[in-house]
C-alpha positions as CSV (number, residue, x, y, z in Angstrom):
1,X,166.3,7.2,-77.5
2,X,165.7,4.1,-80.6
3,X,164.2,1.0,-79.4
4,X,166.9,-1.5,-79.8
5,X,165.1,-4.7,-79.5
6,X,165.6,-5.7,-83.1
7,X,169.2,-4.2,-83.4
8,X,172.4,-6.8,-83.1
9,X,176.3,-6.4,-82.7
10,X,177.7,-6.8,-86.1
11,X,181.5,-7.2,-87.0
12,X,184.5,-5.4,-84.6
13,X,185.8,-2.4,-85.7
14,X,188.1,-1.6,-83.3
15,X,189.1,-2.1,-80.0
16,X,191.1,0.6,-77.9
17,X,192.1,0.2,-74.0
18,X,188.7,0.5,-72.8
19,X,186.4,-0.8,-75.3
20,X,185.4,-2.6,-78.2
21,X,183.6,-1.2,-81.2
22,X,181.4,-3.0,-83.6
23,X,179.2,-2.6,-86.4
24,X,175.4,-2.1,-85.7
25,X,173.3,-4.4,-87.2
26,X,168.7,-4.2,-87.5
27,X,167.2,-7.8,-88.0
28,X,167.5,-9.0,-90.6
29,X,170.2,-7.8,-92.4
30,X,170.1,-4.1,-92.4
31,X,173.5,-1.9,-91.8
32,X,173.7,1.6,-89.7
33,X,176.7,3.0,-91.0
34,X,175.9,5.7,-88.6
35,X,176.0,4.2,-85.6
36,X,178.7,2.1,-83.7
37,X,177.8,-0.4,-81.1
38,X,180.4,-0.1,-77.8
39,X,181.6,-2.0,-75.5
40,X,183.0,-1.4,-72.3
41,X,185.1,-3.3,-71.3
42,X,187.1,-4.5,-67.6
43,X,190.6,-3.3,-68.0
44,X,192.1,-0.1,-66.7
45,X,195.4,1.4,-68.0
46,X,197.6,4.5,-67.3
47,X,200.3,5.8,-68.1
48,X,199.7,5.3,-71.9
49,X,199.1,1.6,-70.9
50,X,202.5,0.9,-69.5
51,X,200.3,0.2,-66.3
52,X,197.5,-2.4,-66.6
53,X,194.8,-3.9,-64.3
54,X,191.5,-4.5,-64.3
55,X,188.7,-5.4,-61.9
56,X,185.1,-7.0,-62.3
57,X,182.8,-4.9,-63.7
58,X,184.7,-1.7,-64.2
59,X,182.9,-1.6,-67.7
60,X,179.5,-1.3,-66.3
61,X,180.5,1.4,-63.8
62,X,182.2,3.1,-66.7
63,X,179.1,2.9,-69.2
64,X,176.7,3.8,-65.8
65,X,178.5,6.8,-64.9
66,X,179.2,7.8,-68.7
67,X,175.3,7.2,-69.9
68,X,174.2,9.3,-66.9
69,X,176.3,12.3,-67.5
70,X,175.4,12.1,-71.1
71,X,172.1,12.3,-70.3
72,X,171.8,15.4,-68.1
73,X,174.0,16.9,-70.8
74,X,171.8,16.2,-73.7
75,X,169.0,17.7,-71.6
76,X,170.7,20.9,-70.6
77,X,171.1,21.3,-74.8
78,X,174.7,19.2,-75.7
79,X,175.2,17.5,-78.2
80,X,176.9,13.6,-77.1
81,X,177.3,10.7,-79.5
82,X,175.1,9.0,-76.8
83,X,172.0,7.2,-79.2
84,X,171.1,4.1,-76.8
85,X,172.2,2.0,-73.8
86,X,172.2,-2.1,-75.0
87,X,172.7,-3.3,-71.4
88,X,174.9,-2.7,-68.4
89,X,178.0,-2.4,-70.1
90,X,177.1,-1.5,-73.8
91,X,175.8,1.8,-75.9
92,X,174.8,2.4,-79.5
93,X,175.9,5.3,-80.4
94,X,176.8,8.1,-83.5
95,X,179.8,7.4,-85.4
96,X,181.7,10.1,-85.9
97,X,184.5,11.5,-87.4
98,X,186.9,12.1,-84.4
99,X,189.1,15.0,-84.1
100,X,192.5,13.8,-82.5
101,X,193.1,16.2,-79.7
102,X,192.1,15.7,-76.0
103,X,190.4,18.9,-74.2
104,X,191.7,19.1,-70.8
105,X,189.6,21.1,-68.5
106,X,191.2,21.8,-65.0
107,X,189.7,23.6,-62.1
108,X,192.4,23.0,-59.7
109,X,195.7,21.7,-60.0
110,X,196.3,18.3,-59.8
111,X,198.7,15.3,-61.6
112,X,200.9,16.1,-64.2
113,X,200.5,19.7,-64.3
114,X,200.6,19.9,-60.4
115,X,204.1,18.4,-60.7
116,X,205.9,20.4,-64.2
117,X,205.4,23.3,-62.5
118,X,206.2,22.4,-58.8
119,X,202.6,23.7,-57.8
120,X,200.5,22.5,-54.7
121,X,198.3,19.6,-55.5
122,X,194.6,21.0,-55.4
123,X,195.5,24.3,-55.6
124,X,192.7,26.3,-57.1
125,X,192.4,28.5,-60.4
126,X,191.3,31.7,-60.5
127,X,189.5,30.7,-64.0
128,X,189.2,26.9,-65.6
129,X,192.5,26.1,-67.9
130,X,191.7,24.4,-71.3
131,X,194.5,22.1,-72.9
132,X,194.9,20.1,-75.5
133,X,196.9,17.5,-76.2
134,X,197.7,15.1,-79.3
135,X,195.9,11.9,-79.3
136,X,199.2,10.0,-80.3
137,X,199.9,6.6,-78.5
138,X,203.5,6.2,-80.0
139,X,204.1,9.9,-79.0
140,X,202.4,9.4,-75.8
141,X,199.4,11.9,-76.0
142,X,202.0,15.4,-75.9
143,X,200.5,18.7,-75.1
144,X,200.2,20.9,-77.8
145,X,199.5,24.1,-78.8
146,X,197.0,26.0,-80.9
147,X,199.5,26.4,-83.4
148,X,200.5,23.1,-83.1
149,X,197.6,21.6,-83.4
150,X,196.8,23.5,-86.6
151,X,200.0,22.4,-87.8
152,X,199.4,19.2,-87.1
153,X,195.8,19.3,-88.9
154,X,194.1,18.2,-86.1
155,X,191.8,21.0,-87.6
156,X,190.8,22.9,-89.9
157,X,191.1,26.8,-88.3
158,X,191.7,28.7,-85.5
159,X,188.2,29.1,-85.0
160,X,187.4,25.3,-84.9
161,X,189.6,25.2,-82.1
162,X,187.6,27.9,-80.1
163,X,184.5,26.1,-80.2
164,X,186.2,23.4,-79.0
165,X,187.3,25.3,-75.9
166,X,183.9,27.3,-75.7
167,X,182.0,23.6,-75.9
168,X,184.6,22.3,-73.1
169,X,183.8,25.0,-71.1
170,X,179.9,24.8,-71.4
171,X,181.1,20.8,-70.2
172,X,182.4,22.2,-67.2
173,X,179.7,24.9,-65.9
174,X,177.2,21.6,-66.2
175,X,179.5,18.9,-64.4
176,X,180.5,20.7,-61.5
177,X,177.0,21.5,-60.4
178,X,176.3,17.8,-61.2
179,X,179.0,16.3,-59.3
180,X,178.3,18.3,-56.6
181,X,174.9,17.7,-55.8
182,X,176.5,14.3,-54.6
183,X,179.3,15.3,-52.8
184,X,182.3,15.1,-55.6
185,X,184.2,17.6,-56.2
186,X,185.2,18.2,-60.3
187,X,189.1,18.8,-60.6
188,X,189.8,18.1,-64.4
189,X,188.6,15.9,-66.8
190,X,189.2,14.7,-70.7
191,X,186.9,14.9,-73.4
192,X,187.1,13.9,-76.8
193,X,185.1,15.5,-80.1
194,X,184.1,14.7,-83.4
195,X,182.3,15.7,-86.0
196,X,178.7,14.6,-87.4
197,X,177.7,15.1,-90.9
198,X,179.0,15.1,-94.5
199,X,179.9,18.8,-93.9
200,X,181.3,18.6,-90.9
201,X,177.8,20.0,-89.5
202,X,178.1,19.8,-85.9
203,X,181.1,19.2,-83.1
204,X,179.9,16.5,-80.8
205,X,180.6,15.4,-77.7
206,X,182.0,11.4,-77.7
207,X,184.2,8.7,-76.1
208,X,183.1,8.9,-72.1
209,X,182.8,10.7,-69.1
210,X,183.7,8.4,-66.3
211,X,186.1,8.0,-63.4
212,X,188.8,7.1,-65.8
213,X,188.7,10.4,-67.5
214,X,187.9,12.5,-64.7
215,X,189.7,13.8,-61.1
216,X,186.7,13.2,-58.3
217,X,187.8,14.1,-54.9
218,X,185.2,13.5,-52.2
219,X,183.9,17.0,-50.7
220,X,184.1,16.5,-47.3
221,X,187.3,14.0,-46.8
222,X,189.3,15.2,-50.0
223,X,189.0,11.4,-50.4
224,X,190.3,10.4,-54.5
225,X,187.2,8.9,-56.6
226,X,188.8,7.9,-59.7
227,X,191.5,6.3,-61.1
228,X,194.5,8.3,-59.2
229,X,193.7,5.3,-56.7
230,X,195.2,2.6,-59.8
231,X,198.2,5.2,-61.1
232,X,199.0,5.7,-57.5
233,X,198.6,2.4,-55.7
234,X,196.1,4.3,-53.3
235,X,193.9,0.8,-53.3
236,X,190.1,0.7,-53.3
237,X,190.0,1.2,-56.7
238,X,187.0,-1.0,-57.5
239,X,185.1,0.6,-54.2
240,X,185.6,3.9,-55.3
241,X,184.4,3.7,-58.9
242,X,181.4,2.2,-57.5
243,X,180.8,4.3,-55.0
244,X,180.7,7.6,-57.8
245,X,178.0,4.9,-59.8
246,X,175.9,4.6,-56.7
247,X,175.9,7.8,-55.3
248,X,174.8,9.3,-59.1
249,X,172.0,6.7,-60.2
250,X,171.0,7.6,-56.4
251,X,170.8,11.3,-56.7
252,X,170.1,11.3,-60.5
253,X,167.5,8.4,-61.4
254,X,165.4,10.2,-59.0
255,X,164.7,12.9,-61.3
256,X,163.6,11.3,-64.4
């Protein structure tokens, strides 16, 4: 981790549905291309932001959750875009060149998927299922396939998009364990890659890990963690994404 005492936010380069980017700035006056300075912010979405809300301090539980799970990653060997955390509710990290495809990893059934193909919700897989879909807001994020995406351009080659799947799988071998050890049970998540380098040198892990991007049922009441509780007017929302928060630094902090 870089010391970030003499580092400042510099100009916005772009803000999405949950946070803002800016420039990174060292005192006095010297740029880091390289990184980008993010910031979480308060609202949640779904539905590709036909639904909105927001609650106090859903950023910070968002950076918390996301800055923990990098950091067990990077330790078990992953590469993340993680290179600092600012404060509560703000990282530096590596700018990269993004690939625009969402990896879907799902160990059970659940959502959307549950429902096109009139299956059980939570019924289990015999092996994790990797999707992709296009990251596309006026298209609404469709699922692709390989061909498709190569068609698209999303990539490069075929075998670009088997790493993809191979590192999305590594993901999910790591995050189960994790989740588990504090009573959540993993039943898909998002991720998001891009690349670091001139040469497109190395495919790393960015965007976040967090209730947002991730199903979290509770283990022993099959209780919903994450934001299934705002698409589905379950309530609790802001309880429930602070109660994944708590129960990590709990079980996580303890081991550094």
């Amino acid at each position: 981790m870089i010391s970030v005492e003499n580092l400042k936010k510099g100009e916005l380069v772009y803000e999405g549905k949950g946070k803002r980017a800016y420039s990174v700035i060292e005192v006095p006056d010297r740029k880091h291309p390289e990184w980008l300075w993010l910031e979480y912010k308060d609202s949640l979405t779904a539905f590709n932001a036909q639904k909105k809300g927001d609650f106090a301090g859903k950023g910070r539980v968002n950076k918390g959750v996301s800055a923990l799970v990098y950091q067990y990653l990077r330790e078990k060997g992953l590469r993340t875009h993680l290179v600092a955390e600012v404060s509560e509710h703000e990282i530096i990290c590596q700018r990269l060149e993004m690939i625009p495809l969402e990896v879907v990893v799902r160990n059970r059934l659940a959502g959307s998927t549950a429902k096109k193909f009139q299956r059980p919700e939570g019924e289990s897989l015999t092996r994790p299922l990797v999707e992709f879909y296009y990251k596309d807001d006026a298209l609404e994020d469709p699922f692709v396939s390989d061909e498709q995406a190569l068609m698209l351009g999303t990539v490069q080659r075929q075998g670009e998009l088997n790493l993809l799947k191979l590192e999305a799988l590594k993901v999910n071998e790591l995050l189960g364990p994790f989740f588990a050890e504090v009573g959540l049970e993993l039943i898909d998540f998002k991720l998001e890659f891009g690349w670091l380098g001139k040469e497109r040198s190395f495919v790393v892990l960015g965007d976040e890990i967090s209730p947002d991007s991730c199903r979290l049922w509770d283990m022993e009441t099959g209780e919903r963690m994450d934001k299934d509780r705002f698409r589905r007017d379950l309530g609790k929302v802001e309880e429930s994404y602070n109660e994944v928060l708590n129960r990590l630094r709990s079980r996580w902090e303890k081991r550094q």
